[in-house]
C-alpha positions as CSV (number, residue, x, y, z in Angstrom):
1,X,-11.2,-29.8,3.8
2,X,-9.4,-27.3,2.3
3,X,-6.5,-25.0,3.6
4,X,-8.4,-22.0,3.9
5,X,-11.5,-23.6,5.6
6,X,-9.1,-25.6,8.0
7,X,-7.9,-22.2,9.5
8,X,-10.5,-20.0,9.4
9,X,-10.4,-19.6,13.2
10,X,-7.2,-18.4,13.0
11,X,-7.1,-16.1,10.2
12,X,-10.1,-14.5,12.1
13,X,-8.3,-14.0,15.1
14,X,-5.2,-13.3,13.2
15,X,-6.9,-10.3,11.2
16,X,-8.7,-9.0,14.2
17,X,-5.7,-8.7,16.3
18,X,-4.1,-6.6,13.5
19,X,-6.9,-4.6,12.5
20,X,-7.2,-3.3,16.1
21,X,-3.5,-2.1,15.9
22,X,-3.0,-0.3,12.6
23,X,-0.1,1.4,12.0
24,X,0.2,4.3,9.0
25,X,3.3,3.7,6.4
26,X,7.1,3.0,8.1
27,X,5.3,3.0,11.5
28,X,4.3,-0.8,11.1
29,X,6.3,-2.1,14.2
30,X,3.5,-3.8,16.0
31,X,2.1,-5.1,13.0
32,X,5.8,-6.8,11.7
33,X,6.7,-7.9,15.0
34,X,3.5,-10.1,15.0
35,X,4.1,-11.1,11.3
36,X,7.3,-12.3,11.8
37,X,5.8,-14.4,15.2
38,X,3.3,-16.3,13.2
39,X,6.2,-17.0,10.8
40,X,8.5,-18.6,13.1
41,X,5.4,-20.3,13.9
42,X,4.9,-21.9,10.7
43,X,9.2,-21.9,10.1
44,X,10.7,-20.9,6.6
45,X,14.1,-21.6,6.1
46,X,15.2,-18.1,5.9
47,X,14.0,-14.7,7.5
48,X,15.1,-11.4,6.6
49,X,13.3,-8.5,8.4
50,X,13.4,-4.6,8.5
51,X,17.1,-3.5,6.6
52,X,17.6,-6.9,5.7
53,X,14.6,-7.3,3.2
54,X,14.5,-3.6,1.7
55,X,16.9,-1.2,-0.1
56,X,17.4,1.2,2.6
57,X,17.9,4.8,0.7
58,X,15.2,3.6,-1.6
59,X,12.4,4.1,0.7
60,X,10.1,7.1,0.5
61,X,8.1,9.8,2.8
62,X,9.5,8.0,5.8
63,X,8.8,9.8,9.2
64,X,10.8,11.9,11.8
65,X,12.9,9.8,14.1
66,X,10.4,11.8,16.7
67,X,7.1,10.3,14.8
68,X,9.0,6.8,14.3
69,X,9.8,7.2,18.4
70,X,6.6,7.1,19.5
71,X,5.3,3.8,17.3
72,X,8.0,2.3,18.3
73,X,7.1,2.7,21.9
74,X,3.4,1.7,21.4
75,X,4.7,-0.9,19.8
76,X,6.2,-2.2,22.6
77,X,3.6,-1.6,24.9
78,X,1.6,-3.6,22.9
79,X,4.4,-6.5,23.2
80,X,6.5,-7.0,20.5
81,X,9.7,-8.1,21.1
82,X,12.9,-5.5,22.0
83,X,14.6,-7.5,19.8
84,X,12.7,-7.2,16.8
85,X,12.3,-3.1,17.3
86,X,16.0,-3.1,17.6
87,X,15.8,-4.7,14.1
88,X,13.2,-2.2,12.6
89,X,15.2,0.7,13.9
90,X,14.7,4.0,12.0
91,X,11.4,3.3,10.7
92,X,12.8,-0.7,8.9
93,X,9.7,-2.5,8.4
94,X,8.4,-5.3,6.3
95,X,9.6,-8.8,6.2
96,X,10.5,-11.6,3.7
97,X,10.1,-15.2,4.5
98,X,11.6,-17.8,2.5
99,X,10.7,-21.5,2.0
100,X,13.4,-23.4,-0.1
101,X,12.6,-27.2,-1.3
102,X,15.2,-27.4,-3.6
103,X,15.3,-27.1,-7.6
104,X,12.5,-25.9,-8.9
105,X,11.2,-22.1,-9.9
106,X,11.0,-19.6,-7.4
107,X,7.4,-17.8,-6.4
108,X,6.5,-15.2,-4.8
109,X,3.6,-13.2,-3.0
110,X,3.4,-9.9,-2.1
111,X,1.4,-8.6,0.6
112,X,1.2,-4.7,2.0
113,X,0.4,-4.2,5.8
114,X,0.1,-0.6,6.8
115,X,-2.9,1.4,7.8
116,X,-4.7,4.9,6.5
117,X,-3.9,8.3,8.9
118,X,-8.0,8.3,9.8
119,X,-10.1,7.6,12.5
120,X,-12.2,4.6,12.0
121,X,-16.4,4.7,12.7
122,X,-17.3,4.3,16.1
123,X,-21.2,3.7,15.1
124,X,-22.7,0.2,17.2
125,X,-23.7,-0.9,13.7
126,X,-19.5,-0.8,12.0
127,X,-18.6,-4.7,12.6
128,X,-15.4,-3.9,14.4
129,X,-16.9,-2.0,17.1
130,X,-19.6,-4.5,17.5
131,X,-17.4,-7.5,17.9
132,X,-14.9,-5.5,19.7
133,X,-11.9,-5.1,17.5
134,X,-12.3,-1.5,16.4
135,X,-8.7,0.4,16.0
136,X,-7.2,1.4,19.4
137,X,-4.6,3.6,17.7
138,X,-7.2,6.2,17.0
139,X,-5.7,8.5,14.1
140,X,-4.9,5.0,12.5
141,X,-7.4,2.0,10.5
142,X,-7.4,-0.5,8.5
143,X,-9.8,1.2,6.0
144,X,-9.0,-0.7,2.9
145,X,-8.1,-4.8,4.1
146,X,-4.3,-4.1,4.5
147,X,-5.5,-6.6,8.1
148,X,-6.9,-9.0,5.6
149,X,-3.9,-9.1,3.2
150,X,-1.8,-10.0,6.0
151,X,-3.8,-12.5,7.0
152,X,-4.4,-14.4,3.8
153,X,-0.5,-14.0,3.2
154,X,0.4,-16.0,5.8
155,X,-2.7,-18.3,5.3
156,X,-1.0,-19.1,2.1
157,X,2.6,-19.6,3.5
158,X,1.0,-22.3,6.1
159,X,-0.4,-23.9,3.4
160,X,2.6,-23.8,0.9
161,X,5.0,-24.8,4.1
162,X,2.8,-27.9,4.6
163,X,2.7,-29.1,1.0
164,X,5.2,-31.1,-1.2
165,X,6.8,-29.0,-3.6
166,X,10.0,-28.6,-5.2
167,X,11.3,-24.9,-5.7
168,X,11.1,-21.7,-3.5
169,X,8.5,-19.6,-2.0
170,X,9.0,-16.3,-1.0
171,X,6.2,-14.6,1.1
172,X,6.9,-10.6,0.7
173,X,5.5,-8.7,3.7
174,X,6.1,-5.1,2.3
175,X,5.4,-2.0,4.2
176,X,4.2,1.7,3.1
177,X,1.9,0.7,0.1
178,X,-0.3,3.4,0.8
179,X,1.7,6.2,0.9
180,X,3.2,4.4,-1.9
181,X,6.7,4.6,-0.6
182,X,7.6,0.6,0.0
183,X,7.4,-0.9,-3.1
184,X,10.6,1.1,-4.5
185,X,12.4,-0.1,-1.9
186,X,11.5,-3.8,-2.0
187,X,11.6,-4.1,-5.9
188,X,15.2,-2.7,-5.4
189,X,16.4,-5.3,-2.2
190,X,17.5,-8.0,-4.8
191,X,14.8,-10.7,-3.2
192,X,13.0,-10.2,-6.3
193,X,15.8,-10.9,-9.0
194,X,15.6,-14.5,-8.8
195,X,11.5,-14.7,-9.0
196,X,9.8,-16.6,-11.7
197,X,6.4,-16.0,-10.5
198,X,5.0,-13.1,-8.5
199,X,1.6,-12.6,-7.2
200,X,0.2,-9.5,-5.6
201,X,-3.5,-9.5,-4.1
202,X,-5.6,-7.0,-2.9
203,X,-9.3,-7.9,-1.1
204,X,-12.0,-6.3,-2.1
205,X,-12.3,-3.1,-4.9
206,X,-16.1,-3.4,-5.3
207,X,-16.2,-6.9,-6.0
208,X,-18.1,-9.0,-3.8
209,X,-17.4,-11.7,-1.5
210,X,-16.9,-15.2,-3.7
211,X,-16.1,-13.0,-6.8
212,X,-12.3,-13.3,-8.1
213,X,-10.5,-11.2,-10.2
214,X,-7.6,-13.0,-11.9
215,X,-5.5,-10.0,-13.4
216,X,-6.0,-6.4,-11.9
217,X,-4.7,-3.7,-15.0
218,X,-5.1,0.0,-15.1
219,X,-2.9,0.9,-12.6
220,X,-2.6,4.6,-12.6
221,X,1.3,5.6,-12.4
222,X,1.5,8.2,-9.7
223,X,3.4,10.6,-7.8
224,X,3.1,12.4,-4.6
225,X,4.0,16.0,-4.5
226,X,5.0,18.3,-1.4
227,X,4.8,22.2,-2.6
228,X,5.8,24.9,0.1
229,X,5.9,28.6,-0.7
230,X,7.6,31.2,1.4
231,X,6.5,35.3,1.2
232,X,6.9,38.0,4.1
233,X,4.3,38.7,6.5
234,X,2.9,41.7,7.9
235,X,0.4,43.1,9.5
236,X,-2.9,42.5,7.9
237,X,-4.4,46.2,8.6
238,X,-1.8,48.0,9.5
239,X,0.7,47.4,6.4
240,X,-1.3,44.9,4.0
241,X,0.8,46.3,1.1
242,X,3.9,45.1,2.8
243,X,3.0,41.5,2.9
244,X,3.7,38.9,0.2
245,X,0.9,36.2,0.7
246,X,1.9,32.7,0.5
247,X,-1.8,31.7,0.9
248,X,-2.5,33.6,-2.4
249,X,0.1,31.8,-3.9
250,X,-0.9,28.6,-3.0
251,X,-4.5,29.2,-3.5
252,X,-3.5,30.4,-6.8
253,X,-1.6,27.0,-7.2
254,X,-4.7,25.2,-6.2
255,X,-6.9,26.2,-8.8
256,X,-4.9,26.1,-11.5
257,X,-3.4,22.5,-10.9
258,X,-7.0,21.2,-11.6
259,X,-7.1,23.6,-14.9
260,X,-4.0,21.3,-16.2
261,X,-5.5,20.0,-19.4
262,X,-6.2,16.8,-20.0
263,X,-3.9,14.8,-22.4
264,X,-5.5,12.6,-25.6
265,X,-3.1,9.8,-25.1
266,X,-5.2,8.4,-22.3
267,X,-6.6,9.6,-19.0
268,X,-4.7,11.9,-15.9
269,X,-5.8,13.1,-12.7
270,X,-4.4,15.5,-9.9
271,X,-5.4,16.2,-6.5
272,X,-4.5,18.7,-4.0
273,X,-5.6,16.8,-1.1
274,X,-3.8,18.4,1.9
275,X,-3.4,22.3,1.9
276,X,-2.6,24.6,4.3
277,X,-0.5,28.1,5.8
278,X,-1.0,31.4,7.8
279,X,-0.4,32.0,11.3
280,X,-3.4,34.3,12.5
281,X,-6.5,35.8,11.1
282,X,-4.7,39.3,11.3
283,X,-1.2,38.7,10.0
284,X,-0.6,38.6,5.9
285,X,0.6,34.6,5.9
286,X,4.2,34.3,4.8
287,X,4.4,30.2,4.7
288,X,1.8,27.7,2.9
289,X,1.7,24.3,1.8
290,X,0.1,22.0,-0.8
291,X,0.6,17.8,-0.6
292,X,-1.3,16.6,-3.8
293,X,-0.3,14.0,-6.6
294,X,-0.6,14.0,-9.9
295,X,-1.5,10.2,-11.8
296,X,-1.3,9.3,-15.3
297,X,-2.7,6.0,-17.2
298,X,0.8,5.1,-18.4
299,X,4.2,6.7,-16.5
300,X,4.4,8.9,-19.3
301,X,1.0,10.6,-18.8
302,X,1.9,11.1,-15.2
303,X,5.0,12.6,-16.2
304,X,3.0,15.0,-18.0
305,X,1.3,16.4,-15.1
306,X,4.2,16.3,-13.3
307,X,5.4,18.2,-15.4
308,X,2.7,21.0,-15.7
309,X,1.8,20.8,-11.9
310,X,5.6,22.3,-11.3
311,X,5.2,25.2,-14.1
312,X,1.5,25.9,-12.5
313,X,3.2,26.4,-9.0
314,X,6.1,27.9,-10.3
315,X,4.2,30.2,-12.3
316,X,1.7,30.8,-9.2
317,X,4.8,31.5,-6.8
318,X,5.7,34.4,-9.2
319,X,2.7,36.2,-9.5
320,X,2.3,37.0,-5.9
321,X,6.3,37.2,-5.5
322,X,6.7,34.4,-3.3
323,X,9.6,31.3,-3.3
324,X,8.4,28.2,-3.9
325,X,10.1,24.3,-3.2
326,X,8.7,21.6,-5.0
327,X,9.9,17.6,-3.5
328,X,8.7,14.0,-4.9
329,X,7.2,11.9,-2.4
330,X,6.0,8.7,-2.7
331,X,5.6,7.5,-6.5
332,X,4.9,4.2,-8.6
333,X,4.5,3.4,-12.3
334,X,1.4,1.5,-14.4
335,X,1.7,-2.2,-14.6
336,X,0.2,-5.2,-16.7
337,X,-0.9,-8.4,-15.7
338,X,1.0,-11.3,-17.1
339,X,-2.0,-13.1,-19.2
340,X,0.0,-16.5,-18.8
341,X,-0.5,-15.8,-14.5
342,X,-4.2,-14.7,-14.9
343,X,-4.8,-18.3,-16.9
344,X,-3.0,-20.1,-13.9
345,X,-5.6,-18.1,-11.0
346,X,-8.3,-17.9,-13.2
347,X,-8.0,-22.2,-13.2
348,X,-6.6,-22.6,-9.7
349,X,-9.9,-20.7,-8.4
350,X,-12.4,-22.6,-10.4
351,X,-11.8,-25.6,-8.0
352,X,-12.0,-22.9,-4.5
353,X,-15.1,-23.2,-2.5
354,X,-17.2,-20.5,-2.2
355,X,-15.8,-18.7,-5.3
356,X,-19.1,-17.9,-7.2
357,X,-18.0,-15.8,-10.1
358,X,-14.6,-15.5,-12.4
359,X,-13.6,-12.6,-13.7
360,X,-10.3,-12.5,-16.1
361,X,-9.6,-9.3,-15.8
362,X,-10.6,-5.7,-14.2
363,X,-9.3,-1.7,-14.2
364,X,-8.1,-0.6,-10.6
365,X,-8.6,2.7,-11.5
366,X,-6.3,3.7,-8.9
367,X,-2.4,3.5,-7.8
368,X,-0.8,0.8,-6.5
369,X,3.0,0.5,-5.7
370,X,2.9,-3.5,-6.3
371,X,4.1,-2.2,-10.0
372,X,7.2,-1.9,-9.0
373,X,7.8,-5.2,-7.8
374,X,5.4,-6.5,-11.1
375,X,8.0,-4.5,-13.7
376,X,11.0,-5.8,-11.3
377,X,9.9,-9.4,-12.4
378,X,8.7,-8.8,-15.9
379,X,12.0,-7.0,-16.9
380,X,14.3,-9.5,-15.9
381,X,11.8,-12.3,-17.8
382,X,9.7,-13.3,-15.2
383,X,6.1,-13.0,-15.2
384,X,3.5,-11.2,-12.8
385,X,0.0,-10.8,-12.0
386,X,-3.1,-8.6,-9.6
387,X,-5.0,-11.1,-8.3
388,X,-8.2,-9.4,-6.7
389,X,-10.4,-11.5,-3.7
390,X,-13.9,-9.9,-3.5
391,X,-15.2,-9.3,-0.5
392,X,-18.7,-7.6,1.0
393,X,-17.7,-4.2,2.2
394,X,-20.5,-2.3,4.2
395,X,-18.3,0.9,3.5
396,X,-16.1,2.1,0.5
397,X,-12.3,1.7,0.4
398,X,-10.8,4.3,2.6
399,X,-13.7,4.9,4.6
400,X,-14.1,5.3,8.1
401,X,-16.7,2.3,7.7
402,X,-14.7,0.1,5.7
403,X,-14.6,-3.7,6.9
404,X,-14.3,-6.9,4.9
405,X,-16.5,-9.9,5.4
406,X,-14.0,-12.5,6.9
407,X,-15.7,-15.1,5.1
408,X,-13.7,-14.4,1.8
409,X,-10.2,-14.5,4.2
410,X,-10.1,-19.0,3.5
411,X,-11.2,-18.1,-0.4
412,X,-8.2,-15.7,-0.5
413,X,-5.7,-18.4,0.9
414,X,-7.3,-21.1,-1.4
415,X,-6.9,-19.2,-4.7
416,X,-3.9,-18.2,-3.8
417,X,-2.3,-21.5,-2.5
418,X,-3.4,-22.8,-5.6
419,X,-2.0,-20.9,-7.9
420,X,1.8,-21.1,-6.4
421,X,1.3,-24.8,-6.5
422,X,0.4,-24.9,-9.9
423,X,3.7,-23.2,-10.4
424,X,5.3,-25.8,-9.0
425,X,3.6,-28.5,-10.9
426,X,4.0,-27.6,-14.1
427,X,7.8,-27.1,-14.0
């Protein structure tokens, strides 16, 4: 019986209990804190947690000490330890877990854990609510398998931790994926400088449960952009001349950000997803906002739009005589899979049960901040792959529906098991 199969009940439970309790980026305290337990659990040889397994000042878009304050008490109330919170102070999440066995290469897995800002589904026919383990944080859920990750993570470091190898294994727990403002800081902690191997994985992305990806490419590079312009308000029919209109600005802003042209060197995108400003229907507004991104199909691209997103809002500032600010957020670059680690999953998951169909390789078509760590590796002469675990999802990634059949949770830790050993084996 294999790994995966042997703990299915507790990779269930395991998942569930997380995907009740999601917590958005840098506000994982709960979800850390119980991490960290099931790895004492299983024992490692080393532990680092919170400031001790990221580059502090590298993190990005992390909250108010008044937003980190209240996780940090619900946290609590949801029993993780004092000591541990003490630990993550000022917003320090994530974890690393080490297992050393002596000479050999060192591996490594990375796994994200944070939620989406949504509400999840509360129809009778969404699994979670059904079985009873629907999010009770509700402007927090797991809408796209971060639960799952977690769970096959330390599926894989049970299994690894009961095998004979010679070498290290590093089990990366990183926080703030989807805000994409943890990878930076991990890639930047020095845990990575002495990996041979790393693996990322990510459940799901419209492949179906007992279908495996064994290299994930076309990573979008990315950046998150926070815009704020400033005018003068007045009143709206009394004095409208008097006004300058931030609104107008930033509507102006708006519109032409998805004018940007497109770029023949490969593909772009922008997004103003968040916008907002005014005060009252009758006052001229003197304070908006826009939080988009801009992406590109290399880092270059994205530097493009980056680049013409700031002269759009510059340019739109001045027409209607307001200030503008422009900040970076969260940001990551492209990334290739290694093709010597999509030949070790793509044989490792041929011998898996339940794995149906291979595939070698697939597009994201989206951002992931697993780059950083992939290009952390790769530059100092390691190599790195996406490894993708399909799984039946009734809803679409970020969805207030989304849930992953827990069924593909043991194929996850199988594939991935198997492909650190191999690792090890072949050294």
């Amino acid at each position: 019986m294999s790994a995966g199969t042997r703990y299915y009940d507790w990779l269930v439970e395991l998942r569930r209990d997380l995907h009740q309790r999601p917590e958005p980026a840098w506000r994982e305290f709960y979800t850390t804190a119980r991490v960290v337990e099931e790895i004492d659990a299983i024992g490692v040889d080393e532990l680092y947690v919170g400031p001790d397994a990221l580059e502090s000042d590298a993190r990005l878009g992390v909250p108010d000490d008044a937003e980190l304050d209240e996780w940090v008490e619900r946290a609590r109330e949801a029993g993780a330890s004092d000591a541990l919170l003490d630990k993550m102070a000022g917003g320090h999440t994530g974890a690393i877990a080490v297992l050393d066995r002596g000479d050999g290469p060192t591996v490594a897995l990375r796994i994200d854990i944070d939620a989406l800002t949504r509400e999840e589904s509360q129809r009778d026919t969404h699994h979670p609510v059904a079985e009873g383990f629907r999010s009770r944080n509700e402007e927090a859920m797991h809408a796209c398998g971060h639960d799952a990750h977690a769970a096959i993570g330390l599926g894989v470091l049970r299994a690894v931790a009961e095998s004979d190898f010679s070498g290290t294994f590093k089990l990366i727990v990183q926080p703030a994926e989807e805000q994409i403002g943890g990878g930076k800081a991990i890639a930047e902690s020095g845990h990575l400088d002495d990996v041979d191997t790393l693996l990322a994985v990510h459940i799901g992305l419209d492949h179906p449960t007992g279908e495996v990806v064994a290299g994930i490419d076309g990573f979008l590079a990315v950046r998150h952009l926070n815009a704020t312009f400033a005018g003068e308000g007045a009143h709206a029919g009394g004095h409208p001349g008097q006004g300058r209109n931030a609104v107008q600005a930033m509507a102006a802003a708006v519109q032409n950000l998805y004018a940007i042209p497109r770029h023949e060197a490969g593909a772009t995108r922008v997004n103003a997803g968040r916008v907002g400003g005014g005060t009252a229907s009758n006052i001229i507004p003197e304070s908006a906002f826009i939080e988009g991104e801009v992406r590109g199909e290399t880092t270059e691209l994205m530097e493009y739009m980056w680049d013409e997103a700031n002269r759009v809002i510059e340019n739109a500032a001045a027409m209607h005589d307001c200030e503008y600010t422009i900040e970076r957020d969260g940001e990551a670059p492209s990334a290739t899979s290694d093709e010597s680690v999509v030949d070790r999953v793509e044989t490792a998951a041929q011998d898996v049960a339940g794995v149906e169909n291979i595939l070698r390789r697939d597009d994201l078509g989206g951002s992931e901040d697993a780059t950083f760590l992939m290009q952390r590796v790769q530059e100092l002469g390691g190599e790195a792959g996406y490894v993708c675990i399909g799984t039946d999802h009734p809803g679409g990634h970020h969805t207030a529906t989304f849930d992953v059949d827990e069924r593909s949770l043991p194929i996850g830790v199988d594939v991935l098991t198997g492909s650190v050993l191999s690792v090890f084996a072949d050294a």
